[in-house]
N, C-alpha and C positions, 0 to 999 in steps of 0.2 A: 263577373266584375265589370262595373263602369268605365267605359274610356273613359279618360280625363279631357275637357275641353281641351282644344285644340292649339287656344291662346293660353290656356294655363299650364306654366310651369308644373313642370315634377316639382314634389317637395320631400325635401333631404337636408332636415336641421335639427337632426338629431343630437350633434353634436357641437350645437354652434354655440354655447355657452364654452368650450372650451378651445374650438378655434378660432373666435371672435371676443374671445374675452379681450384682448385690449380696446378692442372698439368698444363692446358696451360698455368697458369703464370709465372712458371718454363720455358715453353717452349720461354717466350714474355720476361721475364728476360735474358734470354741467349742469346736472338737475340740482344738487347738491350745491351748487355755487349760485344757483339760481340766474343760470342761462335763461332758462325755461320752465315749464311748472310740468309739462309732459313730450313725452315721445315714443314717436313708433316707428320701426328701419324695418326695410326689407329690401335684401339682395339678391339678384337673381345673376348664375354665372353659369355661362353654356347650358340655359337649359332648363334651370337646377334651382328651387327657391332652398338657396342656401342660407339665410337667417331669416325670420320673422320674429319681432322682439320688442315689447313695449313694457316704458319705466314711469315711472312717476307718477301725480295725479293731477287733477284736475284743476289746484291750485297748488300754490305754495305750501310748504306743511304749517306751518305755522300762521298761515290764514285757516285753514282746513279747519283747526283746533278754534281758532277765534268764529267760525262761522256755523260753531255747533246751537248747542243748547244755549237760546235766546238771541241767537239770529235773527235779523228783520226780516220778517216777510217780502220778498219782492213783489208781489201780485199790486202793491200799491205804486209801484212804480215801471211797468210794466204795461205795453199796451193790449198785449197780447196774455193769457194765462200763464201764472207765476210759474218762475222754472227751478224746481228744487236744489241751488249750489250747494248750500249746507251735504245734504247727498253724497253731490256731483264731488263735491272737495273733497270729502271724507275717503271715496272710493278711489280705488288705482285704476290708472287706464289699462286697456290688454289691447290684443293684437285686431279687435274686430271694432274697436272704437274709432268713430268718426271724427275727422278734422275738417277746419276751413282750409281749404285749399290755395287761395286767395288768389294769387297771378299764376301758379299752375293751371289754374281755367282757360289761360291764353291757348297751352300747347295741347291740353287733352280732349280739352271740347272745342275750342273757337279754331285753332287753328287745323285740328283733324279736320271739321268739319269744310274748312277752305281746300283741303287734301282732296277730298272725296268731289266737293264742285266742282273742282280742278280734271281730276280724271272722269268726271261724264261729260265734261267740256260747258261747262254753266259759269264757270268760271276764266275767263284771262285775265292773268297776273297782269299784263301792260292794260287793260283797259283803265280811263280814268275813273277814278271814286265819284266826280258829279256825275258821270254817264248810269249813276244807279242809284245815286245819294246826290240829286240836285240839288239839295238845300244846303249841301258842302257849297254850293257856290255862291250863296246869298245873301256873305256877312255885306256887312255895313261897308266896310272900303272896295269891293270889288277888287280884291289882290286876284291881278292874275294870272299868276306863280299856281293856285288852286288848283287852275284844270292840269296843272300838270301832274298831279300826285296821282299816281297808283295803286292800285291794290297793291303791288308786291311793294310798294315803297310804306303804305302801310304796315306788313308785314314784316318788312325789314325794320322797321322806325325810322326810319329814314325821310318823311315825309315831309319834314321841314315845323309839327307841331309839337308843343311844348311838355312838358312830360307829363303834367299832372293840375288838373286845379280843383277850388273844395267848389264846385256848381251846386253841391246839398246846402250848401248856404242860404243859396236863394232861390233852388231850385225847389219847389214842393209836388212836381208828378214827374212821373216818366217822359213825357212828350218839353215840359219846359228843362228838363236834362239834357234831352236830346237834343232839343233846339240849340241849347250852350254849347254843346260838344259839335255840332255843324258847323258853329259859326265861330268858332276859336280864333283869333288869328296867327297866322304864321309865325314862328319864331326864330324859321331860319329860310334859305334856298331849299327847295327838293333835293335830296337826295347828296344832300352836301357835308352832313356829318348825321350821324347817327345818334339819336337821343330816345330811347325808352320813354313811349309814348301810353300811359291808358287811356287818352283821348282818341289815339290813332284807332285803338284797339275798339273802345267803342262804337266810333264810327265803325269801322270793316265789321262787327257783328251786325250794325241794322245792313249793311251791303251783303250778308251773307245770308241773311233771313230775307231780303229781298229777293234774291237770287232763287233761294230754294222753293221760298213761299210758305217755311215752315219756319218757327221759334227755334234759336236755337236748343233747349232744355229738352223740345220733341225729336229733334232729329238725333240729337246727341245721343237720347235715350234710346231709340229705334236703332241708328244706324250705328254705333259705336260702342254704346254700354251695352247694350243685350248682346249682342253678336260675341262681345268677348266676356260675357260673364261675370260683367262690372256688376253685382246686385249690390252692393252698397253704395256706390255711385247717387249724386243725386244734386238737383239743385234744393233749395226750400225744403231741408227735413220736416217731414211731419211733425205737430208738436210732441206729439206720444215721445218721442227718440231724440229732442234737443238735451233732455235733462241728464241724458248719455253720451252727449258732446261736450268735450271739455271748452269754458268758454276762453275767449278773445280778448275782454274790453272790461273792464267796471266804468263805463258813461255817467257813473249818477253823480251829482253835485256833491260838493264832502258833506252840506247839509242834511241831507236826503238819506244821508246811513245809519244814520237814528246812533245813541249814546252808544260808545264802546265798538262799534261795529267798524273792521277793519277797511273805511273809505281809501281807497286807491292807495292803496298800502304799497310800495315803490321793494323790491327787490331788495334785501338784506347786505350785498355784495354791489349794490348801487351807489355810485359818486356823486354828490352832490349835484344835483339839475341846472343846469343853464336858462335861460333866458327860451332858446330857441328847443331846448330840451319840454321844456315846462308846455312848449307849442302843440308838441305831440298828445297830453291830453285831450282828447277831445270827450265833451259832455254833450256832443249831437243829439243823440238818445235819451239820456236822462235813465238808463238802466244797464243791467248786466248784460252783456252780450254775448250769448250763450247759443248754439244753436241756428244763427239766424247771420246771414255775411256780415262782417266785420269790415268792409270797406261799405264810407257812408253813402259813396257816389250809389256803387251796385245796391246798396239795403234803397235808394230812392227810385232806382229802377226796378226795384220791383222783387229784389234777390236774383234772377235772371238775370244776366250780365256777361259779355264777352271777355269781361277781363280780369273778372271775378265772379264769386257766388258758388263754384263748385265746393260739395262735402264729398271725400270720400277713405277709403282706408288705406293703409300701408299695403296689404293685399291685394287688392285691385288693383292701386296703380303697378305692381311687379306683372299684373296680367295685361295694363299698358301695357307695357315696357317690352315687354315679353315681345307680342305683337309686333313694337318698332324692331325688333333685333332679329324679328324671322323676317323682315325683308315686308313687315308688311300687314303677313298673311294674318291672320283670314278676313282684313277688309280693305287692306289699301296692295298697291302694287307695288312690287322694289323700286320703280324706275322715279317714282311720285316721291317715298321713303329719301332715296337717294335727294332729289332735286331741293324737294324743302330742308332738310337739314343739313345742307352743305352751305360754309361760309361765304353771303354774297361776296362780289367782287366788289361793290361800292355802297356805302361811301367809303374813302380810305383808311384804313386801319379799324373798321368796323368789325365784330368779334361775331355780327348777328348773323342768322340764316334766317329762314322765314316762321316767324312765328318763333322759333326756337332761339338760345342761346348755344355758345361752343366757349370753349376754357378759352379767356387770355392768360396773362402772363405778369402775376402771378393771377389765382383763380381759385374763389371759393371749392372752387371742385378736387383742389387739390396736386399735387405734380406729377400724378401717377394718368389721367385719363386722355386716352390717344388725340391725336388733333382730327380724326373722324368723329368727337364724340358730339355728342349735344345732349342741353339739357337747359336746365329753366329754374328758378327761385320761388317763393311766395311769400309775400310781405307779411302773415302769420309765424313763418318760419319752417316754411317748408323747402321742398327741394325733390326733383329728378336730373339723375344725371346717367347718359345711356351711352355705352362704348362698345360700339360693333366689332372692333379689333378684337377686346378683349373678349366680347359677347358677355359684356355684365350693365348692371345698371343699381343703380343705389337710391332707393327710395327713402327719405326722411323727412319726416309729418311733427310736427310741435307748435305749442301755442304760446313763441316767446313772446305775442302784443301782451299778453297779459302781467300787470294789471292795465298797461299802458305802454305803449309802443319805444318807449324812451331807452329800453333793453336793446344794446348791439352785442351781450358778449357768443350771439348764435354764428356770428362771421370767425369769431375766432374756433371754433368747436369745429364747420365745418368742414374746412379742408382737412383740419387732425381726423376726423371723422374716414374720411374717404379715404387717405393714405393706408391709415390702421387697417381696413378692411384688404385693401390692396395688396397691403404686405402679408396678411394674414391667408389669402387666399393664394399668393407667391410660394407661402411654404409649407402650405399644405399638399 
């Protein structure tokens, strides 16, 4: 008989439709109200992958049915070879189907991989970002406040840059993306409050491929995914394997959906849209977004992206996770484990550690996960959240942007999500 890898959990969920029945009814209630159109959970406790479990489909059901027989062809709207939704809709996801990952890329790949620079010493957290990324220093007002930003203030968010802006606007290569996100300017002091930055975060991936001298997607894949057994990890799905990812986005203009065809058909249990709601559509693309990252900034860099871009499964990330909860092993050190994911000291009342998030008060994560914990979100609607105390961690993968980002009821699901399982795992 096979050892089992070393980062892979035992698996023992045999039974988990009856000691996790109230979470996954939590889980079949939200698909059902149309939270989300699918999901996939996996938890691992002391050890132990104690559920693996995936519901729903690839769209709504009642799109599923409208995007059967005389369905438009996408291949005409499409830059890339058409990818078969009609399919994709029709079929239920299972436990080996792939998700956008979306800002989990921060913690799995971008920031592991600042882990790893960190412990060969290619890394200091206090060195500045223009000592590696000179062109951080070359906007147009010479602020500078600039040189004072660091890596680990990057890391923290705390760097004083603004959260988020659309650069795919005007941006059409990788290099004129880049340029915008060097030259941002400040929004606030360093290190003066804490703002959830994917500027911040782009920046520190070109500072982290500097450093190594490698892409991030090569090292990721060499140094992190292979080592623990991540085979479905990935950035840039092959196209063979997009048309088995449930998609993200319907981009296409309501013109472009040909008669009858469900154009960005809005969630059934959805409130009439606002002004700033109606914002959240975006037509960047001009097609289904399937398969291929869902953030427009990361699709113009190239799908490779530090702060997005990763696909990977429910599975996988529990052999993440796994990894964080032995301390580490088999690629990082406890002492490295410890340091990043412990909440900095500044800015004040800041909830971040590096790279990572930890529960405020109150917290998507729910009331139950110790104040050792950490863990991270994904603007698809994902989530890991990892608790050494307890030695568990709760993986959950869904594609609530679909058909359009305008869907919040996956904030209300998540903490009941996490509780349910906590309590369930309590009395067993």
């Amino acid at each position: 008989m096979t050892a089992p890898h070393p980062s892979t959990p035992l698996e023992k969920f045999d039974h988990q439709d009856k000691v996790f029945a109230q979470a996954f009814s939590i889980l079949q209630e939200a698909i059902d109200q149309q939270a989300f159109p699918a999901a996939s959970l996996a938890v691992t406790h002391q050890g132990i992958l104690v559920a693996l479990k995936a519901l729903g489909h690839f769209t709504y059901k009642a799109q599923s049915e409208e995007f059967g027989a005389g369905a438009p062809s996408f291949a005409s709207f499409a830059k890339e070879p058409a990818l078969s939704l009609s399919k994709g809709g029709q079929g239920a996801v299972n436990t080996s189907t792939l998700f956008d990952l979306a800002s989990l890329t921060k913690v799995v790949a971008t920031t592991t991989m600042a882990m790893l620079l960190y412990e060969r010493g290619l890394l200091d957290l206090e060195a500045p970002v223009a000592a590696i990324v000179p062109e951080f220093t070359t906007d147009k007002e010479k602020d500078p406040r600039r040189h004072e930003v660091t890596l680990r203030m990057l890391l923290a968010h705390s760097s004083g840059l603004p959260a988020h802006e659309k650069f795919f606007l005007k941006a059409r290569t990788r290099a004129e993306l880049l340029q915008a996100a060097f030259t941002t300017p400040l929004a606030a002091n360093p290190r003066t409050q804490a703002v959830y930055s994917d500027i911040g975060f782009i920046i520190l991936g070109v500072a982290l491929e500097r450093l190594a001298d490698e892409s991030l997607d090569r090292f990721g894949q060499r140094e992190i995914f292979a080592p623990l057994a991540m085979i479905h990890t990935t950035f840039n799905p092959p196209l063979e394997i997009r048309v088995k990812i449930p998609p993200t986005a319907d981009e296409r203009e309501e013109e472009m959906c040909g008669a009858g065809a469900p154009a960005r058909q809005l969630p059934k249990a959805s409130p009439p849209q606002s002004a700033s709601q109606q914002a959240l559509r975006s037509t960047f693309r001009q097609r289904i977004i399937q398969g291929e990252v869902y953030d427009e900034n990361a699709s113009v860099l190239g799908g490779v992206a530090s702060h997005a871009g990763l696909f990977s499964t429910a599975a996988d990330l529990a052999k993440f996770a796994q990894a964080m909860l032995n301390q580490g092993n088999p690629i990082l050190r406890p002492e490295t484990v410890t340091l990043f994911t412990r909440r900095e000291s500044a800015p004040p009342n800041t909830t971040r550690a590096l790279g990572w998030d930890t529960p405020s008060k109150p917290s998507l994560s729910g009331k139950y996960f110790s104040p050792q914990s950490f863990g991270h979100l994904g603007y698809t609607g994902t989530s890991l959240w990892i608790d050494p105390t307890r030695q568990l961690s709760i993986t959950l993968l869904t594609n609530r942007t679909w058909p359009d980002s305008s869907n919040q009821a996956i904030n209300r699901v998540r903490p009941k999500l996490h509780d349910a399982i906590i309590e369930a795992l309590n009395r067993d």
